[in-house]
C-alpha positions in Angstrom: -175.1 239.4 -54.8 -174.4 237.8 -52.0 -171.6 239.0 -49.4 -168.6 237.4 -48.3 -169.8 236.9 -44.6 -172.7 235.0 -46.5 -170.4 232.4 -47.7 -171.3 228.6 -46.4 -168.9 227.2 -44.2 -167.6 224.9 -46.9 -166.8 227.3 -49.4 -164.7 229.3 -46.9 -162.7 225.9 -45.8 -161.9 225.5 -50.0 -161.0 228.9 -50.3 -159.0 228.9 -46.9 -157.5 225.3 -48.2 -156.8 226.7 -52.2 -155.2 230.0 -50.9 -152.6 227.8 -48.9 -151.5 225.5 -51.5 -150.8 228.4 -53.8 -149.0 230.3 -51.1 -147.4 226.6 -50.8 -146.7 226.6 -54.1 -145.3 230.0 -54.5 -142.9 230.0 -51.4 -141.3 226.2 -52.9 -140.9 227.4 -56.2 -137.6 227.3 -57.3 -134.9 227.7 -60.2 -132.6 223.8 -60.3 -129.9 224.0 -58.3 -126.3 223.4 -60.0 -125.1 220.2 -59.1 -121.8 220.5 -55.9 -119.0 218.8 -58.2 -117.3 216.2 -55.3 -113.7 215.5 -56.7 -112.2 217.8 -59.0 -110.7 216.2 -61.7 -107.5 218.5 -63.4 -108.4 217.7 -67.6 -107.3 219.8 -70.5 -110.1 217.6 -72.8 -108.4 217.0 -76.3 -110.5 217.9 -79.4 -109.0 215.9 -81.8 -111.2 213.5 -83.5 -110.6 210.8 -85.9 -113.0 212.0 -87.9 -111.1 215.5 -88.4 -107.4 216.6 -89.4 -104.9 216.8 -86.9 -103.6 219.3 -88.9 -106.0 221.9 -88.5 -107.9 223.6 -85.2 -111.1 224.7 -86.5 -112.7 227.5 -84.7 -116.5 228.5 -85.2 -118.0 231.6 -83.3 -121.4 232.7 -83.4 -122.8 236.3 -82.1 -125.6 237.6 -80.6 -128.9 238.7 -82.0 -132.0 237.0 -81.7 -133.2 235.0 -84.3 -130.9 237.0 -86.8 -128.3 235.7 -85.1 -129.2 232.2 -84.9 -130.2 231.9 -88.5 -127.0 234.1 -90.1 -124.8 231.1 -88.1 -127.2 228.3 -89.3 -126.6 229.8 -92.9 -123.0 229.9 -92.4 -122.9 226.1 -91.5 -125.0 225.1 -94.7 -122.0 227.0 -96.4 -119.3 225.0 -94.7 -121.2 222.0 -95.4 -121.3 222.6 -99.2 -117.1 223.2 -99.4 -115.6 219.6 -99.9 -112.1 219.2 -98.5 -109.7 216.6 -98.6 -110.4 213.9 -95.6 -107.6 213.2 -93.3 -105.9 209.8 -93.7 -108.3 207.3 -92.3 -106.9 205.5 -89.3 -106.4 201.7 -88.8 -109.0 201.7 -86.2 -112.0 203.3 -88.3 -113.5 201.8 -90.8 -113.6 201.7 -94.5 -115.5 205.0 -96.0 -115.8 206.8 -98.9 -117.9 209.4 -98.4 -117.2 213.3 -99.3 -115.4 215.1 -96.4 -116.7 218.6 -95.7 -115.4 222.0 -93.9 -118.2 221.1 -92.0 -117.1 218.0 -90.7 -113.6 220.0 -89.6 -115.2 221.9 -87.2 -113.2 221.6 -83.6 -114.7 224.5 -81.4 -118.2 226.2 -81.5 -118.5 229.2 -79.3 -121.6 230.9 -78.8 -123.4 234.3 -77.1 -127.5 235.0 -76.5 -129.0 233.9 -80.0 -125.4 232.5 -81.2 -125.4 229.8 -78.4 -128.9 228.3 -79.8 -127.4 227.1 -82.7 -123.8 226.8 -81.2 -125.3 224.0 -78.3 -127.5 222.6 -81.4 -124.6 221.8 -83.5 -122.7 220.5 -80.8 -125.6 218.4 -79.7 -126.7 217.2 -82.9 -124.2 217.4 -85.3 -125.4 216.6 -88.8 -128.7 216.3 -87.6 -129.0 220.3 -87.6 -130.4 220.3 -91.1 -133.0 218.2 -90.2 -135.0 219.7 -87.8 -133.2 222.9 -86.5 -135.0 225.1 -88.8 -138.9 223.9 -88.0 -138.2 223.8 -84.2 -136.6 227.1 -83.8 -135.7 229.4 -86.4 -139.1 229.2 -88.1 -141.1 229.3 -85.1 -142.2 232.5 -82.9 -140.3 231.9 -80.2 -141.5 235.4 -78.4 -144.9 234.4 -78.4 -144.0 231.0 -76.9 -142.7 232.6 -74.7 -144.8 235.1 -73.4 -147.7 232.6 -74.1 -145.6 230.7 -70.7 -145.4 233.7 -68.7 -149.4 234.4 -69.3 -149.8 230.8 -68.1 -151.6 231.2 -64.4 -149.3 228.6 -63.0 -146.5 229.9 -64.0 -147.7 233.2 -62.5 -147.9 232.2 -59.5 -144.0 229.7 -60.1 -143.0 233.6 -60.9 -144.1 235.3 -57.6 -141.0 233.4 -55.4 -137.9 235.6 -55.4 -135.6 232.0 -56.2 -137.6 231.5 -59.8 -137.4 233.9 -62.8 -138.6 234.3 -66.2 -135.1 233.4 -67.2 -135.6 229.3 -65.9 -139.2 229.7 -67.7 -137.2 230.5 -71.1 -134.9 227.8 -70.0 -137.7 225.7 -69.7 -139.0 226.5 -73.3 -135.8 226.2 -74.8 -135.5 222.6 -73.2 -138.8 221.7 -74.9 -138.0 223.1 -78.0 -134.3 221.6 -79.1 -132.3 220.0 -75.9 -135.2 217.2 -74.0 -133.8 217.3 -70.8 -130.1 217.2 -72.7 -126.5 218.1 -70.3 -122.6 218.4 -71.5 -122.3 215.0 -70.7 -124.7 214.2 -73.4 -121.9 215.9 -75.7 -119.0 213.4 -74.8 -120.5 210.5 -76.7 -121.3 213.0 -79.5 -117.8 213.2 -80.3 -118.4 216.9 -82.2 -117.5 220.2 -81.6 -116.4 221.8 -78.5 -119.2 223.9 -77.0 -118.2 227.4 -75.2 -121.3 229.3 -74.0 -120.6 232.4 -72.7 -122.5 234.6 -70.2 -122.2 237.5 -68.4 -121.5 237.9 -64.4 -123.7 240.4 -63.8 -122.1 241.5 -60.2 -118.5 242.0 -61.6 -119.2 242.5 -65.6 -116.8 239.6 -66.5 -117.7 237.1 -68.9 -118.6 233.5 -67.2 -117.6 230.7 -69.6 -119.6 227.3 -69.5 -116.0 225.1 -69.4 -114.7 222.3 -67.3 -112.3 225.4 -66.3 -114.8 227.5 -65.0 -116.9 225.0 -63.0 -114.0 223.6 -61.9 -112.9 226.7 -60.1 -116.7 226.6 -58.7 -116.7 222.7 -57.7 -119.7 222.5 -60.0 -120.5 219.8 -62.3 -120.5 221.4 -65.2 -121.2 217.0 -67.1 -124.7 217.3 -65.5 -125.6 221.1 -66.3 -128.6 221.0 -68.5 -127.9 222.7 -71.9 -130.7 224.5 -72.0 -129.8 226.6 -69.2 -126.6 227.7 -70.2 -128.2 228.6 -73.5 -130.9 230.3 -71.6 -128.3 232.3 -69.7 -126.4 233.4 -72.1 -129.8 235.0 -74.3 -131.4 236.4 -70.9 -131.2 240.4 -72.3 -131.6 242.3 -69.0 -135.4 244.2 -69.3 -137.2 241.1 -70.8 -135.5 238.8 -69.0 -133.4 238.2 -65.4 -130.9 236.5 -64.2 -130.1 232.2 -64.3 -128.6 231.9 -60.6 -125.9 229.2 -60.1 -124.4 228.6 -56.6 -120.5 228.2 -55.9 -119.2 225.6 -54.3 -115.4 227.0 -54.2 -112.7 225.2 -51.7 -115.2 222.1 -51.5 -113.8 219.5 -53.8 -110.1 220.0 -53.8 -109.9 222.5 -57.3 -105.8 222.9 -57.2 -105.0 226.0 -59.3 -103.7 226.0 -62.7 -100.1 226.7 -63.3 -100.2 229.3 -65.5 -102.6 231.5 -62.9 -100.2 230.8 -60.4 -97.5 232.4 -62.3 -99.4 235.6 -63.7 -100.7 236.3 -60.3 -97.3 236.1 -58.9 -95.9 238.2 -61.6 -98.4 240.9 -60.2 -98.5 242.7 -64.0 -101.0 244.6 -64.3 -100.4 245.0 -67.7 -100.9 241.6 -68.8 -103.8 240.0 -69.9 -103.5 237.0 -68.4 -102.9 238.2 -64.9 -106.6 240.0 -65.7 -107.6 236.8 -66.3 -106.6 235.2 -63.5 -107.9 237.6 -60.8 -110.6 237.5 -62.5 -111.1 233.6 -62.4 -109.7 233.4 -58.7 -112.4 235.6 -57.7 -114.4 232.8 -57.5 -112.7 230.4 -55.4 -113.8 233.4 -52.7 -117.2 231.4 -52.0 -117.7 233.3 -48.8 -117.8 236.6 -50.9 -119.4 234.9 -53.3 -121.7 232.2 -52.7 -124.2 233.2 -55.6 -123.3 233.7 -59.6 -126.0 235.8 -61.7 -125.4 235.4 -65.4 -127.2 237.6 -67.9 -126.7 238.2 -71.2 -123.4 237.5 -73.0 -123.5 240.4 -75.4 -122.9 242.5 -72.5 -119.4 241.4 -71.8 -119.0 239.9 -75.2 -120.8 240.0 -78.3 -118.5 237.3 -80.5 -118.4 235.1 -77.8 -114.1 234.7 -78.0 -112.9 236.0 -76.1 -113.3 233.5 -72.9 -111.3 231.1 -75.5 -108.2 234.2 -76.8 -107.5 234.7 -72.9 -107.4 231.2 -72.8 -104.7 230.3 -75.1 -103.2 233.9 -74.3 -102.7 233.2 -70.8 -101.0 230.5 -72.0 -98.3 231.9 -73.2 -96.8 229.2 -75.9 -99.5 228.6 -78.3 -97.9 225.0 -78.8 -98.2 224.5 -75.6 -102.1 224.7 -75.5 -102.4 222.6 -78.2 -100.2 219.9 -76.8 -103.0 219.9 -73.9 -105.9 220.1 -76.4 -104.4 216.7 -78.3 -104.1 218.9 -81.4 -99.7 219.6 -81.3 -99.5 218.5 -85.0 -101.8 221.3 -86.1 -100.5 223.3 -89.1 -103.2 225.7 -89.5 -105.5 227.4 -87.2 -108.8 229.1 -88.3 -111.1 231.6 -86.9 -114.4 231.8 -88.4 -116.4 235.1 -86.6 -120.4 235.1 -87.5 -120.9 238.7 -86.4 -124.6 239.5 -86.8 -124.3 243.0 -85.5 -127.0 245.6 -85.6 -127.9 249.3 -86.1 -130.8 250.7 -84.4 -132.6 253.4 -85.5 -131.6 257.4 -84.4 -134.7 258.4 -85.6 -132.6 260.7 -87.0 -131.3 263.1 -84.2 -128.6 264.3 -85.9 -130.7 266.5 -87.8 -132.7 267.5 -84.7 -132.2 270.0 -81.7 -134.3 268.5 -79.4 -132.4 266.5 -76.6 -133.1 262.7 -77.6 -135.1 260.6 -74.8 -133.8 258.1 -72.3 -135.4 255.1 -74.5 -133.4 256.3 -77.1 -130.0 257.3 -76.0 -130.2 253.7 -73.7 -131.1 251.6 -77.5 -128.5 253.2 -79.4 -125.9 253.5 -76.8 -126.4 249.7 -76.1 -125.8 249.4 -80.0 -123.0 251.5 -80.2 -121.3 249.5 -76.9 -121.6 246.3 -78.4 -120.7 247.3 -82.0 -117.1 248.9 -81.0 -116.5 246.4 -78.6 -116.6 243.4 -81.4 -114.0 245.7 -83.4 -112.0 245.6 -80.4 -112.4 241.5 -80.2 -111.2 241.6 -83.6 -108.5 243.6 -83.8 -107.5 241.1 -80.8 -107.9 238.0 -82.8 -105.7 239.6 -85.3 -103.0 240.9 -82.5 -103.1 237.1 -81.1 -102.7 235.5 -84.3 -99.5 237.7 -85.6 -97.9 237.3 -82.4 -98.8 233.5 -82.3 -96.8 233.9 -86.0 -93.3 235.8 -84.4 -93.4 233.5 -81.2 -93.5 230.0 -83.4 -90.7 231.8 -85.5 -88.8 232.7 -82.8 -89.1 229.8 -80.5 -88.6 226.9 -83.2 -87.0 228.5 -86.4 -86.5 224.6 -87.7 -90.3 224.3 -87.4 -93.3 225.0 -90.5 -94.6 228.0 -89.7 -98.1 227.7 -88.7 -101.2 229.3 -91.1 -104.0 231.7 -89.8 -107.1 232.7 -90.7 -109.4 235.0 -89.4 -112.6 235.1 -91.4 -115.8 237.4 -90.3 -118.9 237.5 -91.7 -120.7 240.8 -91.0 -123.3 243.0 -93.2 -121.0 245.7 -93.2 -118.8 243.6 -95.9 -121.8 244.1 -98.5 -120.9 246.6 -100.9 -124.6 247.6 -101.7 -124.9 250.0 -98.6 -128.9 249.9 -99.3 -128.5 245.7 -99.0 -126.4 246.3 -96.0 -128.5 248.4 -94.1 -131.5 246.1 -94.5 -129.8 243.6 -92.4 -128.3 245.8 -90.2 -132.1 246.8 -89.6 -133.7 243.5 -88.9 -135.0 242.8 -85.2 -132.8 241.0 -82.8 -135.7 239.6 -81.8 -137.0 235.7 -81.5 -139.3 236.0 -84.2 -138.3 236.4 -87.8 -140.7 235.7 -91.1 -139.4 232.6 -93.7 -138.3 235.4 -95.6 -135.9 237.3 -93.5 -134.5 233.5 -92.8 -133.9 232.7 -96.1 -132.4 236.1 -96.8 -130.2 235.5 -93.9 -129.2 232.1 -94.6 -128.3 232.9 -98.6 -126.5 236.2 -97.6 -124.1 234.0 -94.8 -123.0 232.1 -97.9 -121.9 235.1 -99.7 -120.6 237.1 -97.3 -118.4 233.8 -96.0 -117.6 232.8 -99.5 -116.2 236.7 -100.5 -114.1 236.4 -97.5 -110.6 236.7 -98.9 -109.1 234.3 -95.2 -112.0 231.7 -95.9 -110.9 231.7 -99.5 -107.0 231.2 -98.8 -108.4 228.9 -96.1 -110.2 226.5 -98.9 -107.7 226.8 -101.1 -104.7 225.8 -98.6 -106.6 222.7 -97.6 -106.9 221.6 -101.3 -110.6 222.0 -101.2 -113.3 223.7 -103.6 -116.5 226.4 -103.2 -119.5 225.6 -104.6 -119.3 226.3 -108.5 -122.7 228.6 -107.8 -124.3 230.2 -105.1 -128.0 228.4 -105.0 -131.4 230.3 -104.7 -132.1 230.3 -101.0 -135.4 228.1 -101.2 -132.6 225.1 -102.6 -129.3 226.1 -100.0 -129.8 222.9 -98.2 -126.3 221.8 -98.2 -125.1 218.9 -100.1 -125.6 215.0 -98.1 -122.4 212.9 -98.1 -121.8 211.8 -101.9 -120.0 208.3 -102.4 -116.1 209.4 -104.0 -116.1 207.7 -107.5 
């Protein structure tokens, strides 16, 4: 074999040549860079639509989870889009229709964490399209193996050896391939659906970092030209397998003016009050010497439901009115919460029964569990807190007024009665690769479970609608196309 030192002068000029463009190449690469905002722009964007009741503020939430996640919220939408309701009175300016109106088609606000926020930025991307084309490009593939097929790629190796490019913007990446082609928010203006509210986690302070006009705003970041997939890809980046998506803060640069409300709290100085929380924690930002960089990670870590960015919201608001006044929703006579909580239970290999101390992959798995798991009780029990106090305030404030309805349904496996059942689902892998099988499963069990729910029920049944006269096999639960009225 020959030796190095017997190596022909041209060899060692292309090996000399090769190692400096992948040194080149490693040094430049680099995640995309936010875009710097230039004029901010105060907006509170209405969501009404003429296309949906003013009447009613629709509110769609999906957890984290993997796959399980993804698929237990795409089942709960082909539920939604089997429950006809009565269409709002058509307005002079649209034109003549007759087709079936759907819950479906109600839907105001999506909000989304990790898995959730796949389907929650695919909804609010493609609307109706969803049940065309969701399924085969991401809940039915492997989305692990594409994954790590990316990482394994050599150029990608070497994309991976900078410091300012992670496996994180190679999932984002992936995810762009997959569902969003190069797709941003603004893309979701002429779309004229739901809201989108991806939700990450600051990984420096713990707070959850919502992808709103509000947020960016307080960053001077252009939140119109952020692609989708990376927000998505942010908000599913579990720390371990994955890193951070880096964003940089522009604060004090484009002439952000504080909102009133944060103004007030932080005046107020109450510690006790969750808004003034809320607003030191969103005026931490406008420090951009302190904080010129913003690591997200996984939502699930700061949130798991993915609403509470939108509660403190219209709880640091105060009047509940008030907010919906901005949102071009003040006629609304109802408002309600659907929760998709695909929670999990990991295995304790039974320690219980054990005296040996439990190891350190252990205790970290199920304590990560057992974190998330109480903390989406405690998001609950706030949704209910919020809506019974939104209840006394509107009866206190404007007696002459009609009341206004909530509803706060949840779909979660614990609600099965068969505990066997229950802990089957409990035990599927949050992972981004489930068989046809566990989808269907998951998509026929999201009916049930949101069709026993006693809110979604009163819900239906306030609005004048109707349930499906028979839960289908899953193989058939595509939901029902737009019928002509007769």
């Amino acid at each position: 074999m020959p030796s190095f030192s017997s190596l022909p002068k041209t060899s060692w000029v292309r090996i000399t040549i090769l190692a400096v463009i992948l040194l080149f190449e490693t040094g430049c690469a680099h995640y995309p860079v936010n875009p710097k905002l230039e004029r901010y722009e105060p907006a509170h964007p209405s969501i009404s639509s003429p296309n949906r009741s003013d009447e009613l503020l629709l509110v769609v939430s999906f957890s984290g989870g993997g796959t399980r996640a993804a698929a237990l919220a795409y089942g709960v939408l082909e539920a939604m889009a089997r429950v006809e309701v009565p269409a709002p009175p058509r307005r002079p300016a649209l034109p003549e229709t007759r087709l079936t109106h759907r819950l479906f088609d109600e839907i105001d606000i999506v909000t989304g964490v990790s898995g959730g926020s796949v389907t929650a930025a695919s909804l609010a991307l493609r609307g109706e399209r969803i049940f065309t084309d969701f399924r085969h490009q991401f809940l039915s593939r492997n989305v692990t193996w594409g994954l790590v097929g990316r990482l394994l790629n050599p150029i990608n190796l070497w994309r991976l050896a900078s410091v300012y490019f992670s496996r994180t913007d190679l999932e984002a990446e992936y995810f762009d391939d997959l569902l969003f082609h190069g797709a941003t928010y603004k893309d979701l203006d002429s779309q004229r659906g739901p809201d989108l509210f991806i939700q990450a986690t600051d990984i420096v302070d713990g707070h959850y970092f919502s992808f709103s006009r509000l947020q960016f705003g307080l960053i001077c970041s252009d939140l119109s030209r952020f692609p989708l997939a990376r927000a998505v890809a942010a908000s599913a980046s579990l720390p371990g397998p994955f890193t951070a998506i880096t964003i940089r803060n522009y604060a004090g640069q484009c002439g952000y003016q504080e909102e009133p409300w944060m103004t007030e709290a932080l005046g107020r100085r109450d510690i006790t009050s969750r808004a003034y929380r809320l607003a030191r924690q969103l005026r931490s930002y406008q420090d951009w010497e302190g904080k010129p960089y913003i690591h997200l990670v996984d939502g699930g870590i700061s949130d798991n439901l993915g609403v509470r960015g939108y509660l403190d919201f219209l709880i640091a608001s105060g009047d509940p009115s008030r907010a919906f006044k901005q949102r071009g929703i003040e006629h609304v006579k109802r408002v309600a919460f659907i929760i998709v909580n695909a929670e999990t239970k990991r295995s304790t290999r039974y320690w219980s029964l054990l005296e040996e101390t439990p190891g350190l992959d252990n205790i970290s798995d199920v304590s990560f569990s057992a974190m998330i798991n109480s903390y989406n009780f405690e998001s609950m029990e706030l949704l209910r807190r919020m809506v019974k106090g939104w209840s006394v305030h509107r009866q206190e404030t404007a007696p002459d007024q009609e009341p206004i309805e909530f509803y706060a349904a949840e779909v979660a496996f614990s609600a099965l009665s068969d505990y066997k059942e229950q802990e089957t689902f409990l035990n599927f892998p949050t992972s981004f690769d489930l068989s046809e099988e566990q989808i269907d499963r998951l998509r026929e069990v999201a009916a049930r479970l949101l069709y026993q729910s006693e809110d979604f029920r009163r819900l239906v049944q306030d609005l004048g609608g109707k349930l499906p006269s028979s839960l289908l096999a899953p193989a058939s639960m595509s939901p029902l196309p737009p019928q002509k009225s007769h």
